[in-house]
C-alpha positions as CSV (number, residue, x, y, z in Angstrom):
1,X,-140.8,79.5,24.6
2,X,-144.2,81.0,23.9
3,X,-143.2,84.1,26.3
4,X,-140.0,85.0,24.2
5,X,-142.3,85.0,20.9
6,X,-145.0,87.2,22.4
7,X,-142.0,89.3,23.9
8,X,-140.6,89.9,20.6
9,X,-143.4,90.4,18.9
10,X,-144.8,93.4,21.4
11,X,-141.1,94.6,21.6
12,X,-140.1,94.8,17.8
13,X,-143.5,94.2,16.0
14,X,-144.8,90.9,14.3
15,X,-142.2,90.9,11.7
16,X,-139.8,90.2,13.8
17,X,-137.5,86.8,14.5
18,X,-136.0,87.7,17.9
19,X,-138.3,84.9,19.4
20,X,-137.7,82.7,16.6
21,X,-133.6,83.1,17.6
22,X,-133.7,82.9,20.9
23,X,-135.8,79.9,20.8
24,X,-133.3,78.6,18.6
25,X,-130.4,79.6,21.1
26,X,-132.1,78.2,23.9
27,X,-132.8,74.9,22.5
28,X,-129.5,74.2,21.4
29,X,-128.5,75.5,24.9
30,X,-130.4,72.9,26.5
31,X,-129.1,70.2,23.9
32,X,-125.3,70.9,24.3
33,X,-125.6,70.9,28.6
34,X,-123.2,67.8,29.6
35,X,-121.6,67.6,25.8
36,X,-119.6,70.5,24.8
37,X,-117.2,73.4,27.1
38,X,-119.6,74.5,29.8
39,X,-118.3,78.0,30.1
40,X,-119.6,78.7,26.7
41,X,-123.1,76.9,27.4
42,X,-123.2,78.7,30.3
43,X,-122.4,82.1,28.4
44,X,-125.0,81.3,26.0
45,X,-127.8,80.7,28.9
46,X,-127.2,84.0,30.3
47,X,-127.6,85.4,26.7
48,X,-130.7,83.6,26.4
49,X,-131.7,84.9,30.1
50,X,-130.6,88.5,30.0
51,X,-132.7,88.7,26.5
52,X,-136.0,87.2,28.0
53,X,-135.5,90.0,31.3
54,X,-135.3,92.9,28.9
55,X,-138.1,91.5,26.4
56,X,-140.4,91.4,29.7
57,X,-139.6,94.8,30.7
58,X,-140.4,98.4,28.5
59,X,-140.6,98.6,25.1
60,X,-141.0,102.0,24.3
61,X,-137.0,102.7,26.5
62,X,-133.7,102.2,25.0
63,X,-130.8,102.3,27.0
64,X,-128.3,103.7,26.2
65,X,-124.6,103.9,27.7
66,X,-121.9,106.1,27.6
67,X,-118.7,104.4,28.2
68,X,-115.2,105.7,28.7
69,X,-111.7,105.9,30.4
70,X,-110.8,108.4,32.9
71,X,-110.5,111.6,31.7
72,X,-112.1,110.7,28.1
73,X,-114.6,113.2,29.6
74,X,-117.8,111.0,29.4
75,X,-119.4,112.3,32.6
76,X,-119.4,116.1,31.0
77,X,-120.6,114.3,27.6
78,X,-123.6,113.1,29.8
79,X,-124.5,116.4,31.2
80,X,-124.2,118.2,27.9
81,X,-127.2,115.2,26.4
82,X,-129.2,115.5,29.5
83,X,-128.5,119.9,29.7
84,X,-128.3,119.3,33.2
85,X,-124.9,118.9,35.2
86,X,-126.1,115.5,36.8
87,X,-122.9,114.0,36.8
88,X,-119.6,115.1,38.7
89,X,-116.7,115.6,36.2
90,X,-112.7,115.9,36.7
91,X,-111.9,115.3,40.6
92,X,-115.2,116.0,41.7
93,X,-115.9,112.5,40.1
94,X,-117.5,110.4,42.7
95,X,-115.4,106.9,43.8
96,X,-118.7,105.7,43.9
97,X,-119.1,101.9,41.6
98,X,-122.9,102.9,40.6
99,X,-123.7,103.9,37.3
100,X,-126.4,107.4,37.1
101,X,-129.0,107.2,35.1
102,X,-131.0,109.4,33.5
103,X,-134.9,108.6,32.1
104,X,-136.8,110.7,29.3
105,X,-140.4,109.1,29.7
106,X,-141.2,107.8,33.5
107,X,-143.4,104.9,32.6
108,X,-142.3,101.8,32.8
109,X,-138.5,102.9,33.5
110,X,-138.5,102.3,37.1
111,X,-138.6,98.2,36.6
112,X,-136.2,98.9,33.8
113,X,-134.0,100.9,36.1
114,X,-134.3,98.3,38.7
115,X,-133.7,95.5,36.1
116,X,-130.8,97.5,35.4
117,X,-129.3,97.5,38.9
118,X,-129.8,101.3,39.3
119,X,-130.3,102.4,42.9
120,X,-132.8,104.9,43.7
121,X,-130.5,107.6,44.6
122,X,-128.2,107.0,41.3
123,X,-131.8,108.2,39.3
124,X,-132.9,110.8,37.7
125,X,-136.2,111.1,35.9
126,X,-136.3,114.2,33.4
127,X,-140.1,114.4,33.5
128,X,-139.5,115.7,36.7
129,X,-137.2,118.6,35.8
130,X,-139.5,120.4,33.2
131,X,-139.9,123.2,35.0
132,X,-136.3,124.2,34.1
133,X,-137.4,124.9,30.4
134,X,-134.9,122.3,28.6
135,X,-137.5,119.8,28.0
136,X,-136.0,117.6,24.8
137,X,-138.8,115.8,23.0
138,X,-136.3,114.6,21.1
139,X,-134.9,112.1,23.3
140,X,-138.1,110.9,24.3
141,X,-137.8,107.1,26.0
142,X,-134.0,107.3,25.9
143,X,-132.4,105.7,29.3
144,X,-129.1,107.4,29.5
145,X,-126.4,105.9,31.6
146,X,-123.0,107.4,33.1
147,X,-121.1,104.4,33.2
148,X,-118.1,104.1,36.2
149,X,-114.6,104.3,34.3
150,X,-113.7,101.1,32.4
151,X,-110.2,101.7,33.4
152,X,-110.5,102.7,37.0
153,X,-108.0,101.0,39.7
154,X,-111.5,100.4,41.7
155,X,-112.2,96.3,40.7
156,X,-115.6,97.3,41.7
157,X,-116.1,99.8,39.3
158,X,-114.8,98.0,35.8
159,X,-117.1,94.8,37.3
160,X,-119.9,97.4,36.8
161,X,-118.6,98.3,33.4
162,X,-118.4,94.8,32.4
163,X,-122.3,94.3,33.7
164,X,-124.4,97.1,32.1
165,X,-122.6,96.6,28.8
166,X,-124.0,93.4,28.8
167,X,-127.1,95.1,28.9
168,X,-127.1,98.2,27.3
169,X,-129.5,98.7,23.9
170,X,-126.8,101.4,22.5
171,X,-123.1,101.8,23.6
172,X,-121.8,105.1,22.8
173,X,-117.9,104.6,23.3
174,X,-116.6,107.9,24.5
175,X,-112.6,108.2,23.5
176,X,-110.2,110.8,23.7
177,X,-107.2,112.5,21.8
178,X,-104.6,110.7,24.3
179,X,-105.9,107.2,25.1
180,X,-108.0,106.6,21.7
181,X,-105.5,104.1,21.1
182,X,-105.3,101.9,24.2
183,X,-105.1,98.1,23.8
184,X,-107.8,98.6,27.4
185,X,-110.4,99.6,25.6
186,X,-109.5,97.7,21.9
187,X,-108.7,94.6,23.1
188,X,-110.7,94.0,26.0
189,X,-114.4,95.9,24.4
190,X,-114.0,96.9,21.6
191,X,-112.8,94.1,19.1
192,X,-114.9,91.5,21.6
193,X,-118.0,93.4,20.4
194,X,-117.4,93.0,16.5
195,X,-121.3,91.1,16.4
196,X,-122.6,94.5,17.8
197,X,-121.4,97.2,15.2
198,X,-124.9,97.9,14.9
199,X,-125.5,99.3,18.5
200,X,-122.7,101.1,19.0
201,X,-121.1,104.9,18.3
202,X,-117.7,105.7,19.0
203,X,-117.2,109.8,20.0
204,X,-114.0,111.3,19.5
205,X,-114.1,114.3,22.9
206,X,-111.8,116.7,23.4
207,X,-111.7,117.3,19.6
208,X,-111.0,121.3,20.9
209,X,-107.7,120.0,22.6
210,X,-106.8,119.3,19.4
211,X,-105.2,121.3,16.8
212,X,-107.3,122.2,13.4
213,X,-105.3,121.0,11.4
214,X,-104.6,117.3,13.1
215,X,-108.4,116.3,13.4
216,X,-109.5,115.1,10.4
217,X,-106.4,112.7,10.6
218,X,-106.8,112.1,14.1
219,X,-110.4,111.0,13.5
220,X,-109.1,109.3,10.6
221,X,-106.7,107.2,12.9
222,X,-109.4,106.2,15.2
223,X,-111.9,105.1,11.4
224,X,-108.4,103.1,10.6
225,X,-108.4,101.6,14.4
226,X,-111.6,100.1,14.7
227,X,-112.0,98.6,11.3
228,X,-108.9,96.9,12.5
229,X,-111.0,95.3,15.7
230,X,-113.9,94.8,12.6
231,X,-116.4,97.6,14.0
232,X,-116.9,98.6,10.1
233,X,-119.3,100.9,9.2
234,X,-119.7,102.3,13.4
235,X,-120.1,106.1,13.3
236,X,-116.9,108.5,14.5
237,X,-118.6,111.5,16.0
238,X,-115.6,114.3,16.7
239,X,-117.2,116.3,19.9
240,X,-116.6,119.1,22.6
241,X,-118.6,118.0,25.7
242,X,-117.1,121.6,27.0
243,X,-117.6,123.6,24.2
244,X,-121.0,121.9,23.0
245,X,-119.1,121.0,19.3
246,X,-120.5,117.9,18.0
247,X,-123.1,117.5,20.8
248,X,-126.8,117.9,19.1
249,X,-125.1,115.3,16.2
250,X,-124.7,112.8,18.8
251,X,-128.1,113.5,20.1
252,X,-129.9,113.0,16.8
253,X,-127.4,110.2,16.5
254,X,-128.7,108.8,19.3
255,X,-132.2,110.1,18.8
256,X,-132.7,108.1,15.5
257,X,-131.9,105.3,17.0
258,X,-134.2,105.3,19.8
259,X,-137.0,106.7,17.0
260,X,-136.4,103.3,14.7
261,X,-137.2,101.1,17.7
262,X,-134.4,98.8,16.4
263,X,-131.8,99.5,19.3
264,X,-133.0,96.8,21.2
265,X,-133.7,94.5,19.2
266,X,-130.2,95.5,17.3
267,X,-128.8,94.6,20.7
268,X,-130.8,91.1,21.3
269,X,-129.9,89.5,18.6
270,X,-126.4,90.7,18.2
271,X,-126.2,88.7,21.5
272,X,-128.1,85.6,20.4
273,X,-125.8,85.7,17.0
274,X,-122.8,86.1,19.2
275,X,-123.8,83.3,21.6
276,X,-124.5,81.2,19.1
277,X,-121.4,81.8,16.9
278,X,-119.5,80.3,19.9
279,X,-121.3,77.6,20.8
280,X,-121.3,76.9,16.9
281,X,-117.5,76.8,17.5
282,X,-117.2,74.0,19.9
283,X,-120.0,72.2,18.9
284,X,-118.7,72.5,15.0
285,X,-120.7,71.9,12.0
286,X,-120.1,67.9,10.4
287,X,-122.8,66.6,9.3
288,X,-124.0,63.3,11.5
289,X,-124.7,60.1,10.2
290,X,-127.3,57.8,10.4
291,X,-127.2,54.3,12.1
292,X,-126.6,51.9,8.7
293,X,-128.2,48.7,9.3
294,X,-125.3,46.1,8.7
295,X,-123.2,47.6,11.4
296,X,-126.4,47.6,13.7
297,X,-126.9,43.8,12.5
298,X,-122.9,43.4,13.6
299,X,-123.7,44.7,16.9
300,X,-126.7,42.3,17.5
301,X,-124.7,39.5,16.1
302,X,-121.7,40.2,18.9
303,X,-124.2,40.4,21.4
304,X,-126.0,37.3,20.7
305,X,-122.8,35.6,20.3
306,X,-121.3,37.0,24.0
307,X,-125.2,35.8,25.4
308,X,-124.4,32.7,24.5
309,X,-127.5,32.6,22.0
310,X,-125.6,29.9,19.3
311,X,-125.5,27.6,22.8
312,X,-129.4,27.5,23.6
313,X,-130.5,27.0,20.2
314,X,-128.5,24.0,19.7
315,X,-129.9,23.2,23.5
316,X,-133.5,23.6,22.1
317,X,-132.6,21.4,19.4
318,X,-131.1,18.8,21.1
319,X,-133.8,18.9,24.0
320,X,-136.4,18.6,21.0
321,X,-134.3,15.9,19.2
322,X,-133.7,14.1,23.0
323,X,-137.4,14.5,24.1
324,X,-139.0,13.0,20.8
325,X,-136.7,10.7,20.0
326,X,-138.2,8.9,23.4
327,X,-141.4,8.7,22.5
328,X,-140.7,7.9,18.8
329,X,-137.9,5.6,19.6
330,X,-138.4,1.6,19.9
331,X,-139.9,1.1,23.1
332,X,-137.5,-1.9,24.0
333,X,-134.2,0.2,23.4
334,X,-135.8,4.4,23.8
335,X,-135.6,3.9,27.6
336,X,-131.9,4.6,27.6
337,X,-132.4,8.0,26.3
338,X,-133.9,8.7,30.0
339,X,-129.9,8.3,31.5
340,X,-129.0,11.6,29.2
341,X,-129.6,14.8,30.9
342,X,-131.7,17.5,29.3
343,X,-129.5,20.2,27.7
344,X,-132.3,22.9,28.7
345,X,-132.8,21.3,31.6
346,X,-129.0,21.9,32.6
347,X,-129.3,25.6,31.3
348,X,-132.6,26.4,33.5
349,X,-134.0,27.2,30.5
350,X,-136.7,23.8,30.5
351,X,-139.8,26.0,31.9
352,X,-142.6,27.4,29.5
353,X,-143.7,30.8,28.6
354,X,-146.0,30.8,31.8
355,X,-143.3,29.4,33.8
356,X,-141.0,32.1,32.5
357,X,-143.6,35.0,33.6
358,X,-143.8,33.6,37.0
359,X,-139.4,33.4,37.5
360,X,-138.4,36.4,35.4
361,X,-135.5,36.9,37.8
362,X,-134.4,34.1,37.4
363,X,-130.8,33.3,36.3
364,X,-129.5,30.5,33.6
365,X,-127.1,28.5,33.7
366,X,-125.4,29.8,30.1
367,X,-121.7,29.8,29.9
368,X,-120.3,33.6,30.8
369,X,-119.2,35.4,27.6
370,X,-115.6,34.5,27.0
371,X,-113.1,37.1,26.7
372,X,-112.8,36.6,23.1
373,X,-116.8,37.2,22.8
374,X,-116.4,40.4,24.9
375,X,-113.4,41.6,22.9
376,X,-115.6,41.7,19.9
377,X,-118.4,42.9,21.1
378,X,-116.3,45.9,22.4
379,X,-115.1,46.3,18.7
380,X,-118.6,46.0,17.5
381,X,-119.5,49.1,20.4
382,X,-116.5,51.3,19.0
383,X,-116.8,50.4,15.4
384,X,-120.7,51.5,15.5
385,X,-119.8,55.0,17.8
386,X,-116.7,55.6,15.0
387,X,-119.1,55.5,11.9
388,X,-121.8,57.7,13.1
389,X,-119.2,60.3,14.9
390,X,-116.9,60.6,11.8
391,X,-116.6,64.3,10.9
392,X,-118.1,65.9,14.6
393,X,-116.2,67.9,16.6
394,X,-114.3,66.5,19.3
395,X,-116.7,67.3,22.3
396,X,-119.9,65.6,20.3
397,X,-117.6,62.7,19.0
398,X,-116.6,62.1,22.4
399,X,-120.1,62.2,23.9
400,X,-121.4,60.1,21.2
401,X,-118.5,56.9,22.1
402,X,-119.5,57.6,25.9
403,X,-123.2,57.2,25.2
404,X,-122.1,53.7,23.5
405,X,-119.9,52.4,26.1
406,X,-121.9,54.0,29.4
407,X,-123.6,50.9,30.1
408,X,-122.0,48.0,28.9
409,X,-121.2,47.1,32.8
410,X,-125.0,46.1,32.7
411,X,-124.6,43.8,29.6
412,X,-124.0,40.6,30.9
413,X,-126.9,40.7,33.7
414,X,-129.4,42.3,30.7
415,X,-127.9,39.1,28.3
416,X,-128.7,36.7,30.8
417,X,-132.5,38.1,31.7
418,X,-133.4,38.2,28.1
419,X,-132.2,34.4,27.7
420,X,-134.5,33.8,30.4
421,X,-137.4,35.6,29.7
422,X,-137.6,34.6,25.8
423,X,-140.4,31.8,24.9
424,X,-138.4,29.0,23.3
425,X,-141.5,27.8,21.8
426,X,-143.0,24.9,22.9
427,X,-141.0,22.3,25.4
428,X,-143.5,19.2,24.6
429,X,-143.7,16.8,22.2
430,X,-144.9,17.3,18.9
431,X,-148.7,15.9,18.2
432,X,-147.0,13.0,15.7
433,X,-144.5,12.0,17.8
434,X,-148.1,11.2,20.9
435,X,-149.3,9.0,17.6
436,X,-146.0,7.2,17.1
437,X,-145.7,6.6,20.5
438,X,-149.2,4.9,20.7
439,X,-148.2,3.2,17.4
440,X,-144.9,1.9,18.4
441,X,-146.5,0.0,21.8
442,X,-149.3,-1.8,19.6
443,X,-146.6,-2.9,17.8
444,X,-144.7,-4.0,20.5
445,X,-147.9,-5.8,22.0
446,X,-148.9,-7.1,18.0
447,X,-144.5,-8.9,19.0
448,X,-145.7,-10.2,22.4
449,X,-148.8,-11.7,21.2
450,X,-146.6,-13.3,18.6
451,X,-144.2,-14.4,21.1
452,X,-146.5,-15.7,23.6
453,X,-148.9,-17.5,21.0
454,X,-145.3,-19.3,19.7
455,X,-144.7,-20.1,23.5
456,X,-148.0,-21.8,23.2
457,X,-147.7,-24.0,20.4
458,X,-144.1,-24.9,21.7
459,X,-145.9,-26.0,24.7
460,X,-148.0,-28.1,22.8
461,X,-146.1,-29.6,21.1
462,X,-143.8,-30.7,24.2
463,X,-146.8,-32.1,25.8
464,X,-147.7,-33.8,22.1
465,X,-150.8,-32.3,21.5
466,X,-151.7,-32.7,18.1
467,X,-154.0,-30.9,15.7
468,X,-153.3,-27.3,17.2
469,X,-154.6,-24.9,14.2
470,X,-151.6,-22.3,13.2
471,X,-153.1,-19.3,10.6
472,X,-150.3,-18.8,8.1
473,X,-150.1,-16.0,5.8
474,X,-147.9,-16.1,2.8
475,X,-146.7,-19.4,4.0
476,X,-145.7,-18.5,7.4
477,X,-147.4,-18.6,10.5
478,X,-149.3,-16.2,11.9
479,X,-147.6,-15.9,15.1
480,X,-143.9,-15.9,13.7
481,X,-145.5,-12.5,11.5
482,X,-146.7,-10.8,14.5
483,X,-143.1,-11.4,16.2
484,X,-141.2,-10.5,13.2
485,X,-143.6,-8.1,12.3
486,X,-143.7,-6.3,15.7
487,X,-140.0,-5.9,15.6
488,X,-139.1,-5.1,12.3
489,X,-141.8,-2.1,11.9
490,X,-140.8,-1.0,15.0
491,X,-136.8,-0.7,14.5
492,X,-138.2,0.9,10.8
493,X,-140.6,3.3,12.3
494,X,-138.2,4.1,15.0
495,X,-135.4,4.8,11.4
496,X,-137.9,7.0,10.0
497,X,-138.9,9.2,12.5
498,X,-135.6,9.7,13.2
499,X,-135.4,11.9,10.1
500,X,-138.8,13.6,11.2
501,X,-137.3,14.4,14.6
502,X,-134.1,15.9,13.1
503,X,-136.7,18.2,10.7
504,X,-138.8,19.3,13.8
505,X,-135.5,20.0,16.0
506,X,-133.9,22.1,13.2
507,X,-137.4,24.1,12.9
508,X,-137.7,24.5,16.6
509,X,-134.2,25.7,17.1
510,X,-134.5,28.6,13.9
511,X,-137.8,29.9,15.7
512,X,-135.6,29.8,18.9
513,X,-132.9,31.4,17.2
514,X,-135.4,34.4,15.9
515,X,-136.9,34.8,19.1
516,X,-133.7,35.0,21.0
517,X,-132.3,37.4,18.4
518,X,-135.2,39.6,19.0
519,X,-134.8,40.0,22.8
520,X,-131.1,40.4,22.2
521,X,-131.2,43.2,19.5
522,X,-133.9,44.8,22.1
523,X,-130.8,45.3,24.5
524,X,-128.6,46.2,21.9
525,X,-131.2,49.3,21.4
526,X,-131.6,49.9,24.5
527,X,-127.7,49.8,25.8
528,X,-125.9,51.2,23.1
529,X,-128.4,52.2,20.3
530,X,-130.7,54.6,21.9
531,X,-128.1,56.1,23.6
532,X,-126.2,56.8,20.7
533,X,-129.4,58.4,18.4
534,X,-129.9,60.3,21.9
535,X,-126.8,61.8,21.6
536,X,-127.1,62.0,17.5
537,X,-130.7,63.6,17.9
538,X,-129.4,66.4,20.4
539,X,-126.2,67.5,17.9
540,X,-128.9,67.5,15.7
541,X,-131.4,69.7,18.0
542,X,-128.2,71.9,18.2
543,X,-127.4,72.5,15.0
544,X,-131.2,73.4,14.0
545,X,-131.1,75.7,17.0
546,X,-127.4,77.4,16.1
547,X,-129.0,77.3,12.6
548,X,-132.2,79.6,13.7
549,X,-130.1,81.6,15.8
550,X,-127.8,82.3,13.1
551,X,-129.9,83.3,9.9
């Protein structure tokens, strides 16, 4: 937007905030596309548009338009400012849907005029008609235009009303004694244009029609009829276009205007505060509310529930609990532990971070969220979207619960790939259980010796060999220790480690647990979170915009 601030600032000096407002407009414009009524977005772009054409284009001109019903005798109010009879009056009017145009000061006026939608032949530049002695100095950079008839049959012709009031500096609203009153003019201009008071004079012609004594009341009427459509404070000029009364007051009406260099900018940003009041309208002004953390923890906790997350982290704890429990279990008995399958095994979850980079596509085996899960999770969604949209208008409460719901159909394929691609830590044996394991064979060997060197001395003493030295200890022989002893440390090592398995399992299965929590909050953000302070940050954008616009 750096060209509307440098527009502004060469148009109405460096004081100025028209950049500062339309920059505001046009921001909250480009926040509230797809969220609020897009007739009024729409409205409030062409403000913003029509505002940056005419900041590009002259800065020393100000248009100015005189509007008017048939008959109201605008044309001939034309010809008596320019002193030239440029314009056909009465029946001599042209049917034509062009506006004339007039141009004190030709430079830079003809990309005005063509900005405008002027034609060529519709133009007149009064530089050019010096010669004729009625050079006004006074009107200096004034673009004067003869506007068609607001009220003509001709479509065509109020069309082109409609347009060039859109883009006049100054309307100068040209009534008469017998139509001053018509709901045409109050209802569909008039009243519509209470933001633009400022650029705007209303003149009373034909005041010689009317009877001394009923002016002052009849210009009274029209004072009392447009503070009723809110145009307080807009001048009531009585005038004679046919009998010059009134006419050099409008002019240096006109001419101060043009000589403060405020028309213009009058005009822009009664516009931009227009636009903006509108758009403030639908898009209301509710204050949103932040994200609180318990109901995002809620949300993450349905999620992790419907992903099946409780499942795999009694899965790592029973594969941990299954896995070292045969290598810390008695050798003679752990062997069974083989015939029970692997719970991560059945999941597809058994493979290793490295395994997991290579098969990131690939599915588990998790059960499908139940619809019990899903209902919850779906409370969770709406519960989160009701907090933060409490108090917004309709439109931005509505887009915020859209943005929270618009891609739940991808949930259950994103819940799945973040089961798969989280580390579960590590899927071996822990480093005590490889030294129990060694430990609980030498104590199985320490039983065989045993049981072999008692074979032995049975043997000898069946064949009645004498003499055979037995080591006791404590009184009992050596071998009978190493049997006894084999076993019983064994079954009691294989007791005790039992309770060290259980600790490593539970610890395993909380770091599980974190890291599975982790990548499910992760979609959580990215499915319903970020969408939802998406929407959040643009009300906010708009209401900073509407904000600037406004002040």
């Amino acid at each position: 937007m750096t060209s509307v601030l440098e527009g502004a600032k060469k148009l109405v000096g460096r004081s100025s905030d028209t950049g500062a407002r339309l920059t505001g407009l046009e921001q909250a414009v480009t926040a509230s596309r797809g969220r609020v009524d897009e007739q009024v977005v729409g409205d409030a772009q062409a403000v913003v548009d029509r505002a940056l054409g005419r900041l590009r284009l002259s800065a020393e001109h100000t248009v100015v338009a005189l509007a008017g019903a048939t008959g109201s005798g605008k044309s001939s109010t034309f010809n008596a400012l320019t002193g030239i009879e440029l314009s056909a009056v009465g029946v001599r009017r042209p049917t034509t849907s062009w506006a004339s145009a007039c141009v004190w000061g030709s430079e830079g006026a003809p990309e005005l005029l063509e900005w405008l939608g002027i034609p060529p032949r519709h133009q007149v530049t009064r530089d050019s008609l010096l010669s004729t002695g009625k050079e006004d100095p006074q009107l200096q950079g004034v673009v004067l235009l003869d506007l068609p008839d607001h009220d003509s049959t001709e479509v065509s012709h109020h069309l082109e009303v409609d347009r060039l009031v859109q883009l006049a500096d100054l309307l100068v609203w040209v009534l008469d004694p017998q139509k001053y009153a018509d709901a045409a003019i109050h209802d569909r201009y008039l009243a519509p244009l209470e933001t633009h008071r400022d650029v705007m004079i209303v003149v009373l012609n034909q005041i010689d029609l009317v009877p001394e004594a009923r002016r002052d009341s009849m210009v009274a009427d029209v004072r009392r009829l447009l503070d009723a459509d809110g145009l307080t404070g807009v001048p009531v000029l009585p005038l004679s276009a046919r009998e010059g009364w009134g006419v050099d007051e409008l002019r240096d009406a006109i001419a101060k205007r043009v000589a403060a260099k405020k028309a213009t900018r009058q005009r822009l940003e009664a516009d931009v505060r227009a636009a903006a009041a509108r758009l403030r309208q639908v898009t209301g002004e509710g204050k949103a509310r932040g994200l609180a953390k318990d109901r995002v923890a809620a949300l993450d906790d349905a999620f992790a529930e419907a992903a099946g997350v409780p499942t795999v982290v009694r899965a790592v704890a029973d594969s941990t609990r299954l896995r070292a429990t045969r290598a810390t279990g008695w050798p003679v008995t752990s062997w069974f532990s083989r015939l029970k399958p692997d719970p991560l095994k059945r999941l597809h979850l058994d493979l290793g971070s490295a395994g997991k980079a290579l098969t990131g596509t690939a599915r588990t085996s998790v059960p499908q969220a139940t619809q019990v899960q899903r209902a919850r999770v779906d409370t969770e969604v709406r519960a989160l979207a009701d907090q933060v949209s409490e108090g917004l208008a309709r439109p931005w409460a509505a887009s915020v619960r859209h943005a929270s719901t618009a891609r739940l159909d991808d949930l259950g394929d994103r819940l799945d790939k973040a089961l798969a691609g989280t580390d579960l830590g590590p899927t071996r044996i822990p480093a005590w259980a490889g030294f129990v394991r060694v430990l609980q064979w030498l104590l199985i060997l320490t039983a065989v010796v045993g049981g072999v060197w008692l074979g032995l001395l049975a043997f000898g003493a069946y064949l009645q060999i004498d003499n055979v030295p037995t080591p006791e200890v404590g009184g009992f022989a050596l071998p009978t220790l190493m049997v006894l002893g084999g076993i019983v440390a064994g079954l009691l090592l294989a007791l005790l480690c039992r309770v060290l398995v259980g600790l490593t399992a539970r610890r395993r299965a909380r770091a599980a647990d974190r890291r599975l929590r982790q990548a499910i909050s992760e979609v959580s953000q990215e499915l319903v979170v970020e969408p939802v302070e998406a929407e959040l940050a643009a009300y906010s954008t708009v209401r900073t915009g509407l904000d600037a616009a406004l002040r």
